[in-house]
N, C-alpha and C positions, 0 to 999 in steps of 0.2 A: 033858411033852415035854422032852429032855434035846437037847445035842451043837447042832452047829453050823446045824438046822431050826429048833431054836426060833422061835417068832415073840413077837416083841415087840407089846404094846398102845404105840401111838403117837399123838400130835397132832403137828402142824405149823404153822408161825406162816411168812407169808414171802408179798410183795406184787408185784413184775414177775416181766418174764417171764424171769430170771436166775435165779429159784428154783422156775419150772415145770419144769424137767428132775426135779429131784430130786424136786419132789412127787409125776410121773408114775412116777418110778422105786417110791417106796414105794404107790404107790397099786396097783401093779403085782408086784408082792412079794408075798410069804407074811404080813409084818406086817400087824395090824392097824390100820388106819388109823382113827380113831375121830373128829378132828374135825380141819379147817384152821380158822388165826385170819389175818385179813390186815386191813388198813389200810379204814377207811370209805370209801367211792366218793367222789371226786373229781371237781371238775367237768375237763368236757375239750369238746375242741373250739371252734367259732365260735357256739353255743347256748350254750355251758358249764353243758350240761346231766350229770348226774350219772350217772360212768360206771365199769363193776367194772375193775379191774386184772387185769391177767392171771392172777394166781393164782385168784381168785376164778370169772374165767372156767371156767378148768380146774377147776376143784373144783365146780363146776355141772356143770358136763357131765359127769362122773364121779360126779354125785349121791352126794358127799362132807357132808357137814353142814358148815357156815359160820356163823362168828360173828368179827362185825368192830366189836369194844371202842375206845372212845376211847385207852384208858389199862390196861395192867395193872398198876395201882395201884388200880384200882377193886375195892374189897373183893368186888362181884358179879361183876367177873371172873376173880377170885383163888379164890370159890370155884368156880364151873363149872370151874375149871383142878384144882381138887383133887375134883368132884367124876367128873370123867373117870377120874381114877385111872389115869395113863397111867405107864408106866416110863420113856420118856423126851421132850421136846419137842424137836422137829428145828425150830430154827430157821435160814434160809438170806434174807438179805438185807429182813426185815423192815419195817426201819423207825421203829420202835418198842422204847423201853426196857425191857426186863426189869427191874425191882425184884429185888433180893435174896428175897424173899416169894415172888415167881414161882420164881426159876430154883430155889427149895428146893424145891419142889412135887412134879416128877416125882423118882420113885423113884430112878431113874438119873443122872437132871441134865438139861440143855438142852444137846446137842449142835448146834453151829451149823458150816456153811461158809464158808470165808472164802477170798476169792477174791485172798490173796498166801499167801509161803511166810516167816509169823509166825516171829519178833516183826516183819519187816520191812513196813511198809503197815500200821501197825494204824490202822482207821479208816473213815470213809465212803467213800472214792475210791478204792481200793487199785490197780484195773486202770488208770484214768487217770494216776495217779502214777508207776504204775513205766514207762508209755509214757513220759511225761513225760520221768521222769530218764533215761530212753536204759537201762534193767535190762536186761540178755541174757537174766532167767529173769523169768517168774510162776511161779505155781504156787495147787492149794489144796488149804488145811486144815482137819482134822476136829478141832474144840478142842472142850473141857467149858466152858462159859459161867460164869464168875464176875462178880463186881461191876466189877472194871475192866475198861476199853475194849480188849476183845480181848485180854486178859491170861492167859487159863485155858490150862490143858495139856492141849500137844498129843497126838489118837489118834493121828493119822496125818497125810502131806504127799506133794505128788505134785507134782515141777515140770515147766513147761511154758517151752520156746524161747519169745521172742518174735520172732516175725518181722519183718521189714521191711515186710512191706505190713499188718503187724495195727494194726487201728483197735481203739477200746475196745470195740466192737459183733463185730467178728470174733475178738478173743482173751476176750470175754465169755462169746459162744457157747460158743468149746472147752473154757472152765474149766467152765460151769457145767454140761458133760454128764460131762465128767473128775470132776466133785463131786459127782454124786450116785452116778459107779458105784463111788467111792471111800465115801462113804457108806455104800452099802447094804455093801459088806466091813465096815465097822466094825461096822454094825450086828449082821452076823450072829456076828462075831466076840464083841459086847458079850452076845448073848444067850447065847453059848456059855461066858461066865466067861472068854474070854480074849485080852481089851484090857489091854494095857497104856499108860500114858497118862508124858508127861514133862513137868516144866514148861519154860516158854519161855527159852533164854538171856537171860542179860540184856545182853549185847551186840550191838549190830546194830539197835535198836527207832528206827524210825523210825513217823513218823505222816500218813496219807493224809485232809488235811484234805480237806473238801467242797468242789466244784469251786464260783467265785462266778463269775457273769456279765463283770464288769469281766479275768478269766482270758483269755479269751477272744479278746482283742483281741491285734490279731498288733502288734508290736514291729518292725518291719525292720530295726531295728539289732541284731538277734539274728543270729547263725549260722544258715547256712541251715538243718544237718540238724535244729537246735533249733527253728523254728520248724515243719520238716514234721513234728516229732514230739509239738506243741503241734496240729495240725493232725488226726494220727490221732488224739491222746489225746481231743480234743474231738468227735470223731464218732461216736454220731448225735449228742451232745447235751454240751455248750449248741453248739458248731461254731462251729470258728475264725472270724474275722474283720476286716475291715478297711474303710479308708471309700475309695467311688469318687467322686467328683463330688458331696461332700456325702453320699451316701446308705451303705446299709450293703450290704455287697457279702461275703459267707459263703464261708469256702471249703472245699469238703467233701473234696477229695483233692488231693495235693502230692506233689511227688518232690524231692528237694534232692541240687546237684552242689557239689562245690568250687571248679570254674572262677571266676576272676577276675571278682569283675563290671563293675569299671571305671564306673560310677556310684553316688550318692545312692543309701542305700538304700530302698525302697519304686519306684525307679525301673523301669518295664517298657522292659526294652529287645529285646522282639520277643514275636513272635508266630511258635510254627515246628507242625509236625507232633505236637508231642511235647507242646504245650501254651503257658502265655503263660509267660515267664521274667521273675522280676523280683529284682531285685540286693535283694542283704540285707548284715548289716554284713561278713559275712563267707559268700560260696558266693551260690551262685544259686539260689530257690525256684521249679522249674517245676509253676503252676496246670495242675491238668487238670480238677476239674470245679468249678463255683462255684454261687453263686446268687444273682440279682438281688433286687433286695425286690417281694414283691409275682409273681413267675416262678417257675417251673420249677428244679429244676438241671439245669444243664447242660453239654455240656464247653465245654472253652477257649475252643475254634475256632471253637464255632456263636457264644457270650458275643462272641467280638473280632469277628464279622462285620456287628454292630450300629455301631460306633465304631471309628477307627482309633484306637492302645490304645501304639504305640511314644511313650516317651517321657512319658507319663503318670506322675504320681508318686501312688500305693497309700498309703494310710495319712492324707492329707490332708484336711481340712475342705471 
């Protein structure tokens, strides 16, 4: 088979549900899809009984073949990868190292997504980080996988606005449907003979370290729109935070104004329609939905009608 039908023999490596778009998009394709590799099950829940990841989910259910390796450093998973015989490995948010020995294996290389517009974001965080830093773009790329940390040249890039109301979980979603239908072009483009690939500038590289728990903790002496943008970048997870009365008190969405706040930051100085307002070093962070420890979340308004809440100071022991 010749021209741009061609179908590609494929495997797939890739663990949440960030990298099931794309493995429905190929499974869904004219490529041969021949195995998924994804992460061992994990305990989860209040059992922390042993549970699949979402890729693994999907790829059952698709009665796809599944094999979930400690290590592909493991010579028995080195050879099942060479004994597949695949022309390229799509990897998409994994988890796991690729060894120089692996990413040699497919004929083609290990094609992965990555969810910035590289060299910018190289790293575990990249959606988080660029909320974080206030970026006006993400975007994602279809890179050939080498030994350095997201260093390989790029097929292809597709940037995406970020919004004002994008948390990491709604500009997650849109990259990671935008990356596989971006994928599956390259794909067909690769079996056709005609990709061309460039390598990364070397100006601009910045690195999306792994988000740590101690992140999480809100600052009030920060600027407001900085802390609502610590707020999206942390939603769903690990999710902003801060202390009420001793306890830990979550706050899952925020809007930030520049109005004066005229107190102490961490200070609430009301409760309106619109949510609880509390003075930051600089602007006013208004809470609209939180969560108690041990509760529901919920918004503001239902939150402040347990305790009167003016005048409280956020962040306190």
């Amino acid at each position: 088979m010749t021209g741009p039908d061609k179908a590609l023999r494929l495997a797939f490596a890739g663990t949440p549900q960030f990298a099931v778009p794309a493995l429905a998009a190929l499974a869904g394709s004219h490529h041969q899809l021949v195995a998924v590799f994804t992460q061992p099950d994990r305990a989860a829940g209040r059992g922390r009984s042993l549970a699949p990841g979402p890729v693994k989910q999907f790829a059952l259910s698709a009665k796809l073949p599944v094999h979930q390796p400690q290590s592909f450093r493991d010579p028995e998973t080195l050879e099942l990868l060479a004994t597949l015989r695949v022309d390229a490995l799509v990897v998409v948010a994994y988890g796991l190292i690729l060894p120089p020995p692996a990413l040699a294996i497919p004929r083609l290389g290990c094609l992965n997504i990555h969810a910035s517009l590289l060299p910018r974001w190289r790293g575990a965080a990249p959606i988080q980080r660029a909320i974080l830093a206030g970026d006006p773009h993400s975007g994602v790329t279809i890179m050939r996988m080498e030994a350095g940390l997201d260093t390989g040249p790029i097929l292809a890039t597709l940037p995406v606005p970020i919004r004002a109301d994008d948390t990491a979980l709604r500009l997650g979603e849109r990259l990671s449907v935008l990356g596989a239908t971006l994928l599956l072009d390259r794909l067909d483009a690769l079996a056709a003979g005609a990709v061309l690939s460039s390598p990364q500038p070397a100006e601009g590289v910045t690195y999306a370290a792994k988000i740590d728990k101690p992140e999480a903790l809100i600052d009030w002496r920060e600027d407001a729109p900085a802390i609502a943008r610590k707020v999206r970048a942390f939603n769903p997870r690990p999710v902003a935070e801060t202390r009420h009365r001793g306890a830990q008190l979550r706050i899952w969405e925020a809007t930030a104004s520049d109005a004066p706040a005229g107190a102490a930051p961490g200070t609430v100085m009301g409760v309106t329609a619109a949510g609880i307002d509390v003075a930051c070093g600089s602007g006013v962070l208004t809470v609209t939905r939180l969560q108690a420890p041990g509760r529901k979340v919920q918004d503001a308004q239902a939150f402040a009608q347990a305790a009167p809440l003016a005048g409280v100071l956020f962040g306190g022991a």
